[in-house]
C-alpha positions as CSV (number, residue, x, y, z in Angstrom):
1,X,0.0,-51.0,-11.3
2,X,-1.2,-50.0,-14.7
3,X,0.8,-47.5,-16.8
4,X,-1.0,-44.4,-17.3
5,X,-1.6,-43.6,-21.0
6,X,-2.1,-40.3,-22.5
7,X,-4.9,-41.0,-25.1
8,X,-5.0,-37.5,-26.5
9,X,-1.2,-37.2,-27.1
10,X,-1.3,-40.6,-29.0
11,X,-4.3,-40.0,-30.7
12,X,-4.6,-38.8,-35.0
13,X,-6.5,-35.6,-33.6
14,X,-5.3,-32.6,-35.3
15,X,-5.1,-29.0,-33.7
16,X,-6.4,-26.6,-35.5
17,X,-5.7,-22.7,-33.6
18,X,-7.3,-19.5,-35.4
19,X,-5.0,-17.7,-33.4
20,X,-2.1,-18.7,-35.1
21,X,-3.8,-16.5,-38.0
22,X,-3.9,-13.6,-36.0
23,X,-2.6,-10.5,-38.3
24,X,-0.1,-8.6,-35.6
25,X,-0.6,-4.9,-35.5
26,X,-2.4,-2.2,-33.5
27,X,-5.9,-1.6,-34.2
28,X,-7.8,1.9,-34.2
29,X,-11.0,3.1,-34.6
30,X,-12.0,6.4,-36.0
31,X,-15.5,7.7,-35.2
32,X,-16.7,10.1,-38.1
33,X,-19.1,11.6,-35.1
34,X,-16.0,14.0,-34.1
35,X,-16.5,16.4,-37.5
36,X,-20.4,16.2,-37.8
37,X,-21.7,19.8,-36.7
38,X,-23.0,18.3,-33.1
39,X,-22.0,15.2,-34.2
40,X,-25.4,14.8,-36.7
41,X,-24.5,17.1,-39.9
42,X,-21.7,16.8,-42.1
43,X,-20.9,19.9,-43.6
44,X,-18.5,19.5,-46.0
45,X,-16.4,22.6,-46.3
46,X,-16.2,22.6,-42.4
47,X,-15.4,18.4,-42.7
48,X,-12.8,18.7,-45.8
49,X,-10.9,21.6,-43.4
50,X,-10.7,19.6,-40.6
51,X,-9.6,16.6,-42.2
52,X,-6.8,18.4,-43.6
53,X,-6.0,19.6,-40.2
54,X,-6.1,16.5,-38.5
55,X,-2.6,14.7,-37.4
56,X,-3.0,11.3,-39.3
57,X,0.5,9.6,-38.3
58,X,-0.7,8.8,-35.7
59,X,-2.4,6.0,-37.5
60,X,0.8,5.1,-38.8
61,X,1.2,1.3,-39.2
62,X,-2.3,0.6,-38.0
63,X,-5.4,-0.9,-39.0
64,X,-7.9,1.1,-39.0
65,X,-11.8,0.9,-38.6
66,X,-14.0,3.9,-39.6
67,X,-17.4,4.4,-38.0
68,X,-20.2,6.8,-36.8
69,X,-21.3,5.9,-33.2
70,X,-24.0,8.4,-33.8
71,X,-27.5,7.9,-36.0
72,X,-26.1,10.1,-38.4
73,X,-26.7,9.7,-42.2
74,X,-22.7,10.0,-43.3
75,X,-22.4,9.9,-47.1
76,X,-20.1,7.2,-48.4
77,X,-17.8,9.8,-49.9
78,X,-17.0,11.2,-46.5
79,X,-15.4,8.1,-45.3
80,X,-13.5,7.3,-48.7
81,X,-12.3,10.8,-47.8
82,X,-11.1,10.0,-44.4
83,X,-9.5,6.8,-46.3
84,X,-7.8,9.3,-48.5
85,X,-6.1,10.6,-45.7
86,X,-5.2,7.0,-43.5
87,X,-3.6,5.9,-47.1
88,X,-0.2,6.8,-46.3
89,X,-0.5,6.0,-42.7
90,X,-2.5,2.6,-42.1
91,X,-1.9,-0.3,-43.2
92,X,-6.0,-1.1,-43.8
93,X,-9.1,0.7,-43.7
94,X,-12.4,-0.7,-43.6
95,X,-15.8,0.4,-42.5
96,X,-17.2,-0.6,-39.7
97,X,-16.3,-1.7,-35.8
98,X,-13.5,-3.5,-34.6
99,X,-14.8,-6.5,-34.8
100,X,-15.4,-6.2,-38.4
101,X,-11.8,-5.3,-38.8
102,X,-11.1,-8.1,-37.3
103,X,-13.3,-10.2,-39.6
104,X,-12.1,-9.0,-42.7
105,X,-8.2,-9.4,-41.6
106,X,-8.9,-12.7,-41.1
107,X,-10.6,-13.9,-43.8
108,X,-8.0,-12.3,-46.1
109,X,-5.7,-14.7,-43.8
110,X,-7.8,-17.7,-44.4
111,X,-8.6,-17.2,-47.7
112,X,-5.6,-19.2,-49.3
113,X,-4.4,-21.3,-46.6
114,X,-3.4,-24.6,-47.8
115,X,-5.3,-27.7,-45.5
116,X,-4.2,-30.2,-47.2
117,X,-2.1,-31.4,-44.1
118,X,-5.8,-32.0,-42.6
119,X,-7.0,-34.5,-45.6
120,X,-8.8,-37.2,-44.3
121,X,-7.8,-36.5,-40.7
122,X,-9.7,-35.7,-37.3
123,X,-9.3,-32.0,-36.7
124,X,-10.5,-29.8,-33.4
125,X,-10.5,-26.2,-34.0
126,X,-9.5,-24.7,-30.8
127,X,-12.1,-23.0,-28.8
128,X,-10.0,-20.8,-26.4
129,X,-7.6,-18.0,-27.4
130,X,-5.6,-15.2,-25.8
131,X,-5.9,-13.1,-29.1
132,X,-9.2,-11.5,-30.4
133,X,-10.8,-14.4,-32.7
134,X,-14.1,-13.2,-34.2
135,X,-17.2,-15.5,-34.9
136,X,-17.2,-15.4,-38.7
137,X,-13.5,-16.7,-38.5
138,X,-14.7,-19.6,-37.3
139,X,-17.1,-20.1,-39.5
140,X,-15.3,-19.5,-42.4
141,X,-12.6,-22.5,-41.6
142,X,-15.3,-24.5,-40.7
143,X,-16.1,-23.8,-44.2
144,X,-12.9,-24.7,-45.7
145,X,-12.0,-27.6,-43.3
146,X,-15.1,-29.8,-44.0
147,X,-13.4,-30.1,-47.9
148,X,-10.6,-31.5,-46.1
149,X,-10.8,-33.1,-42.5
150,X,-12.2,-36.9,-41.8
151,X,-14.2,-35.3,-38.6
152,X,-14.1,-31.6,-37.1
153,X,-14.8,-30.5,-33.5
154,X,-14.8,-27.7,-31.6
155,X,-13.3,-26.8,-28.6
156,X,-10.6,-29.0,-26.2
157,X,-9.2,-32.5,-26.6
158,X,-10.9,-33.6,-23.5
159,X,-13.9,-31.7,-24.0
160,X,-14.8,-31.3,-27.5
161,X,-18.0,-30.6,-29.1
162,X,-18.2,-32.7,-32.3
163,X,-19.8,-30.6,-35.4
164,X,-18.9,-32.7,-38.2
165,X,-18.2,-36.0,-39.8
166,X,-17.7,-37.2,-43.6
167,X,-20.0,-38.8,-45.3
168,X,-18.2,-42.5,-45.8
């Protein structure tokens, strides 16, 4: 009888997991909605008051995404104001969903990683994950990878979707 051979443990194939750049921490979101006079006007004395009222800790050693859910024009100084106020308590504050959070906290991540471990080498980047990964990570170390990796795929060893291959 033939020994069984596990090609994918033998193989060059390099893992590469965007989840292993997952920035620990509790994410928030803040909806401006709540201090716009029926959730549509911002009136600033009535805004500045409230936001001076407003318990911040407990954004304390968060990350924080600020948003309107409503079709509200919000002026751009009324959520550096709110970001005023997070700046002793959270430990980032961007505008948008939490997606974009997301997005941003990984690309700061990414931005400096060293790949040189992937030079000349079949990578997959690992399509499944137990932590939130957002789309443009993805496409941001696809970015960086094809400056490093022989041939990059998505998804499983025994599955994988190839994307690309180096010019030879």
């Amino acid at each position: 009888m033939a020994e069984i051979v596990n090609r994918v443990a033998e193989s060059k194939l390099l893992t590469f997991n965007l989840e292993d750049y997952y920035v620990d921490g509790l994410r928030k979101q803040i909806d401006l909605k709540q201090w716009l006079y029926e959730g549509f006007v911002l009136r600033e004395k009535e805004f500045r008051k409230a936001l001076k009222a407003f318990d911040w800790q407990q954004y304390d050693n968060t990350y924080v995404a600020l948003y309107c859910s409503t079709d509200a024009i919000v002026p751009t100084w009324a959520y550096m104001l709110v970001a005023t106020h997070l700046k002793s308590y959270a430990k980032k504050v961007v505008y948008g969903d939490l997606e974009v959070l997301e997005s941003i906290l990984y690309t700061e991540k990414l931005q400096n990683i060293d790949l040189s471990e992937y030079l000349d080498k079949p990578v997959i980047v690992k399509g499944c994950s137990a932590k939130p990964v957002p789309q443009n990570a993805y496409l941001l170390i696809i970015s960086k990878l094809q400056d490093y990796a022989k041939s990059i795929m998505f998804g499983e060893a025994c599955s994988a979707v190839p994307l690309y291959k180096k010019k030879k």
